[in-house]
N, C-alpha and C positions, 0 to 999 in steps of 0.2 A: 504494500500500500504506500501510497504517497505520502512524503515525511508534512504532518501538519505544521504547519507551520504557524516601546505604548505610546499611545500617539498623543502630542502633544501638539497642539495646532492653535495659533492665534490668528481665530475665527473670527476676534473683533473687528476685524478689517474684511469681511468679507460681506459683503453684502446679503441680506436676506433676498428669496427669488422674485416676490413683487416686486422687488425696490429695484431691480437690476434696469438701470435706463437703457432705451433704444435711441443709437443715432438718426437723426433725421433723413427722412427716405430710405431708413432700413425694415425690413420686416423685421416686429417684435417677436423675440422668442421663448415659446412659452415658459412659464415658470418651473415644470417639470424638467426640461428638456435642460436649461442654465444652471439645475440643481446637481445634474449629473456633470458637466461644465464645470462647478467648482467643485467637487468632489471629487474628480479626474486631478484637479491642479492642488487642492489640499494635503493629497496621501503622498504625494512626492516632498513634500516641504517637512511631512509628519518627524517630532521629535520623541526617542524612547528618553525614559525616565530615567539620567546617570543612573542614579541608585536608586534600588526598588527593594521592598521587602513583600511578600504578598504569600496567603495560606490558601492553600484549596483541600478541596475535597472530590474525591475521587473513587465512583462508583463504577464496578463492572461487572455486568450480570450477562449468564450465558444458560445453557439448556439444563446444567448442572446444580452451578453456584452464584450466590451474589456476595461480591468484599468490595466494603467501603475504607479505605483508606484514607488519612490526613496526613498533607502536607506543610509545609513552610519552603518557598521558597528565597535565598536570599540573592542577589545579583547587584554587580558592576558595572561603572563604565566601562570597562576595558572585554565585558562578556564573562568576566568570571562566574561561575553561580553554582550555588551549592543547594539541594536538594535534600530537608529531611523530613524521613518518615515519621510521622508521633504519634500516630492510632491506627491503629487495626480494627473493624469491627466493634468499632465504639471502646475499645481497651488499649491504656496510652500504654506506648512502648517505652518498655523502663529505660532504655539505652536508644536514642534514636538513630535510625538508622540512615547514613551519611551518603550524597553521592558529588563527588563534585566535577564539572562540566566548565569549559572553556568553548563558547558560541557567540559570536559578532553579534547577533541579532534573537531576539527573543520569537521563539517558534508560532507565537499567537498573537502580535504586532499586527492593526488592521492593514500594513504594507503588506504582508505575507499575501493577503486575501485581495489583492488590488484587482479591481475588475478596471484591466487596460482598454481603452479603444481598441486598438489597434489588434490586441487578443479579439475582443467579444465584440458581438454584436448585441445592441442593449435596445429594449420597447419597454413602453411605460404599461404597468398593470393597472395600477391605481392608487389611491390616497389607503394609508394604513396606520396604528397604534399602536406603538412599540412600547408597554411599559407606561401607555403613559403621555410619549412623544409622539409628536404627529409628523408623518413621514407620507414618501413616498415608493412604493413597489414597484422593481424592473426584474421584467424576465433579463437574464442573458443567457446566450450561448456561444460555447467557444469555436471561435472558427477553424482552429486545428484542433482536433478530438486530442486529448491526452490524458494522464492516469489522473491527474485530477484537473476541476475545472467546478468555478461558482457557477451556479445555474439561477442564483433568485438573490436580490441584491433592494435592502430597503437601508433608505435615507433618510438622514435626520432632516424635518423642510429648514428647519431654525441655522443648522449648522454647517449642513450638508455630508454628514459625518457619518460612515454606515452605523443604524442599529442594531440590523440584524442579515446575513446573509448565509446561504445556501449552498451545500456544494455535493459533489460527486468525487467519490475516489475509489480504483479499481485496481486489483494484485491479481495475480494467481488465483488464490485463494478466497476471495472477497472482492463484492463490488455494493460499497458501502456512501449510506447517504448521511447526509452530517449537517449541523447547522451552529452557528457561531453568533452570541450578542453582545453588541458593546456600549459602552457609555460613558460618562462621564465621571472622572474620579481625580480629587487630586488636583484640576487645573492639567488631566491627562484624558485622553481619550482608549479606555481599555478592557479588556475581555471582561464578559462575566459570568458566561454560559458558554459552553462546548459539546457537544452530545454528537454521538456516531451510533449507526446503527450499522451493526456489519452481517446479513445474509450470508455463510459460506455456501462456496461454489468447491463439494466434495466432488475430489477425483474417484472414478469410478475404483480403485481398489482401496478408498479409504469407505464407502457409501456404507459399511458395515459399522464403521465409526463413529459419524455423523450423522445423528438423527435428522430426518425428512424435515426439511425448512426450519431447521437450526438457524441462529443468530446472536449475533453478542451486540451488547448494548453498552459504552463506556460514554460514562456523562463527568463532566469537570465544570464545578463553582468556587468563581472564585470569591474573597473575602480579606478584609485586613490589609490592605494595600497600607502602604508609608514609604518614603520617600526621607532617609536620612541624607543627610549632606558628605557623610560618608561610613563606608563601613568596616572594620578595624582587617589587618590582613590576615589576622589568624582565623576568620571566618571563612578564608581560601588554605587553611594550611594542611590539607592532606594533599596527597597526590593526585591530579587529574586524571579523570574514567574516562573512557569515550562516550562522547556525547549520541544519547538518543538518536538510532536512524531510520530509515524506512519500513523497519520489521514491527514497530509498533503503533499501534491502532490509534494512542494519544501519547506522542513523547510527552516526557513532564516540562 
């Protein structure tokens, strides 16, 4: 499967879509159509958050078993970041367990999930409610098929900041649909939902293994975001793991 992959944006300067002026003797363009417009030139400008501190929670349910697990994750400017385990099934780990990761960019950055022009072709669905926020809905689809690809793409109308979007990701073994929300935290623009729903595709000499329309389901919330000014180095002082790669369903 596709490796999944915080934005900070000052939107002050960005116009809301009514207010976007037309020059004289231009056709006006609709307010839908100049939300996707800025939201195209937003995600390139997007800032991740030097230092981050942030806990999730992370649940994976399959034909078997379901384990919820909590996390803390801590991160860098420079991409250091350390990952610890602190509960199991609702029971804190008396030793928490440690991983730590050296990654330029954080795997769940609304950049990751950038629906380019120039990739997709985007049409307006319609007006929608994220939470709360009032947006707007675009199908897209991608003009070269690949393992992964956003399929359904809503906008903040206030921000132009995705709230919520939709995607497709396909392996071997799984062709899995997933969906990603984000908002506002911090004076940052940042996940807060992740959920994957993955259908396996058994090969015929496993079909004795995998029960008939089997599926796993891993969902990630996040919580407790902070933003120190900086974070001490012994918070990096084990030795670096490799970092999470395409063989899992949600790297952390």
């Amino acid at each position: 499967m596709a490796n999944f992959i915080a934005a900070a944006l000052a939107i002050s300067i960005l116009q809301a879509p009514g207010d976007i002026a037309t020059p004289v003797g231009e056709t006006p363009v609709p307010p839908a159509d100049a939300l996707v417009a800025r939201y195209q030139r937003a995600i390139q400008v997007l800032k991740q958050p030097p230092n981050m501190v942030v806990e999730y929670t992370q649940t994976r349910s399959g034909p078997t078993r379901v384990v919820t697990e909590n996390h803390r994750i801590y991160r860098d400017a420079d991409g250091n970041e350390r990952n610890e385990t602190t509960a199991i099934n609702g029971l804190a780990v008396p030793r928490a367990r440690v991983s730590i990761y050296i990654r330029p960019s954080w795997a769940y950055g609304a950049d990751k999930f950038f629906v380019d022009p120039e990739s997709y072709q985007i049409a307006l669905r319609g007006a929608v409610d994220v939470d709360g926020r009032k947006g707007y809905d675009y199908a897209v689809v991608m003009k070269d098929a690949g393992a992964f690809a956003v399929t359904d793409l809503e906008l903040d109308a206030k921000t132009a900041m995705p709230l919520r979007e939709r995607f497709v990701a396909t392996s071997s073994t799984c062709a899995a649909t997933g969906s990603i929300d984000f908002g506002p935290t911090g004076g940052y623009w940042l996940p807060k939902i992740v959920s994957v729903t993955c259908p396996l595709l058994a090969a015929p000499e496993a079909a004795d293994l995998i029960p008939a329309g089997a599926s796993y389901r891993d969902t990630i919330r996040f919580s407790s975001y902070s933003f120190p000014n900086a974070l001490p180095a012994q918070v990096f002082g084990l030795p670096p793991t490799p970092a999470p790669g395409s063989t899992g369903l949600l790297p952390p």
